[in-house]
N, C-alpha and C positions, 0 to 999 in steps of 0.2 A: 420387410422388404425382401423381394425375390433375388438372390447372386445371379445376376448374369449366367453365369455358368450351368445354374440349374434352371435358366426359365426355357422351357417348352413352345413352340409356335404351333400352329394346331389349326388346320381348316374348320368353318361350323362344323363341315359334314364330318369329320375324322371326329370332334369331340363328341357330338353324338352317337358315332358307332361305341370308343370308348365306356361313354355314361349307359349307353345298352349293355355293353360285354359285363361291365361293372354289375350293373345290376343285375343279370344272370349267373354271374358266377356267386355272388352274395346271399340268392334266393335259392334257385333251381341246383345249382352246384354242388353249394353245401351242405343241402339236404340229403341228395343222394350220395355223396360220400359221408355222411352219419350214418343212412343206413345202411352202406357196404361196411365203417363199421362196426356197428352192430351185429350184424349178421357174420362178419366174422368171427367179431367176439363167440356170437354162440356156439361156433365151432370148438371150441376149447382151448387148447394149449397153445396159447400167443406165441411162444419162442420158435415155433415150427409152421406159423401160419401163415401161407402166401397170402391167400386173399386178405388177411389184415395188414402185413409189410405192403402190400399193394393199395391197398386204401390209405396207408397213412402216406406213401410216396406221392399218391394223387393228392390229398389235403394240403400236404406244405406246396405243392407244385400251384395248384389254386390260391393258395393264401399268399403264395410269391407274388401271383399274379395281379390279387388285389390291390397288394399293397404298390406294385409300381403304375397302375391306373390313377390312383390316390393320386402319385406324388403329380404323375403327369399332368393330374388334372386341378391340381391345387400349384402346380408353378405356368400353367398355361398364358398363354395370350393367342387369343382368338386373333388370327388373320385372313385378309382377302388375298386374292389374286389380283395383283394392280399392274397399269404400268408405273414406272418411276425412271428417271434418268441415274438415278443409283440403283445397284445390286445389292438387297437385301430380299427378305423372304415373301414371297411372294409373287417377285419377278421371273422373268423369264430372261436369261443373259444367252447372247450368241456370241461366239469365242472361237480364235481361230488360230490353233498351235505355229509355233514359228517354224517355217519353213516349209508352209501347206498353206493349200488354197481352200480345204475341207473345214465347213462351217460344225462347229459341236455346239446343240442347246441343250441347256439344263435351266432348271426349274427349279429355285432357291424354295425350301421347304425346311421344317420341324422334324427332329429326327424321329418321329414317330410315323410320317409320310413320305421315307425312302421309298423310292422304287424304280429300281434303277431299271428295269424294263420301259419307263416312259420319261428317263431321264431327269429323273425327280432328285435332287441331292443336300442332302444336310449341309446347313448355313454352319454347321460344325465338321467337316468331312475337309481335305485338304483345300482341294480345288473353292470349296463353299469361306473357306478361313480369307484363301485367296485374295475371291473378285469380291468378298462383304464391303460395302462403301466406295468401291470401284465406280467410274464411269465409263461411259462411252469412249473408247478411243486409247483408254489405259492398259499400258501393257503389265500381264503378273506377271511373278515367277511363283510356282506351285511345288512345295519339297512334297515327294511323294513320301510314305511310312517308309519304302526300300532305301531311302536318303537320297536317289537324284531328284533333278531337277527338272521341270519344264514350264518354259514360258510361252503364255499364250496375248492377243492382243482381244478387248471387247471390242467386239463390232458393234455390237446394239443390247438395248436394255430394254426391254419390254414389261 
């Protein structure tokens, strides 16, 4: 059974980019850093060899990379985009800080589909701990990392 804490939310289309990058870095990746190094090796003296300290920085760097696709992709749960009268992943929540008439939407998502350019925000991210299980017409209070405070009210759950 998956902890809470480590399960993953994940669009179809995000685990398929994932199971793609996966796959390239597995095949095409680490073939060409075998033969970078190789080819450095044939250079001779490892203690003074950039091209081979460079090949092995690139290797652990891909094999970091593997291994957290892996995990991403074995604590996943596939989600849609829905509405719901609760804020969870998938929704879209409009929210409206105390003391302002200014609407903020954000878009409950999988921290692997941050993107704060189109207001997309992890259901683990302050504001996302917040409105998770909120409804319509509920007002949070959001501690920010800096330690204040702000409350905002949900106008609508989408």
């Amino acid at each position: 059974m998956v902890n809470q804490d480590q399960k993953e939310y994940l669009s179809k289309e995000r685990q398929a980019e994932l199971v793609s990058e996966l796959e390239l870095l597995k095949t095409v990746r680490r073939k060409e850093i075998a033969e970078d190094l190789e080819y450095a090796r044939s250079l001779g003296d490892l203690a003074e060899n950039a091209e081979f300290n460079k090949a092995r920085e690139d290797q652990a760097i891909v094999e970091d990379r593997i291994s957290q696709i892996q995990s991403v992709l074995a604590n996943a749960e596939i989600v849609k985009v829905h509405h719901s009268s609760t804020a969870e992943v998938g929704t879209t929540v409009c929210l409206v800080k105390k003391g302002s008439t200014k609407e903020i939407v954000y878009m409950l998502v999988g921290s692997e589909e941050i993107d704060f350019t189109q207001n997309k925000i992890s259901l683990k991210s302050p504001i996302g701990v917040a409105i998770s299980g909120k409804t319509k017409g509920d007002s949070i209070k959001v501690k920010l990392p800096n330690g204040t405070e702000e409350f905002y009210t949900i106008k609508n759950i989408q």
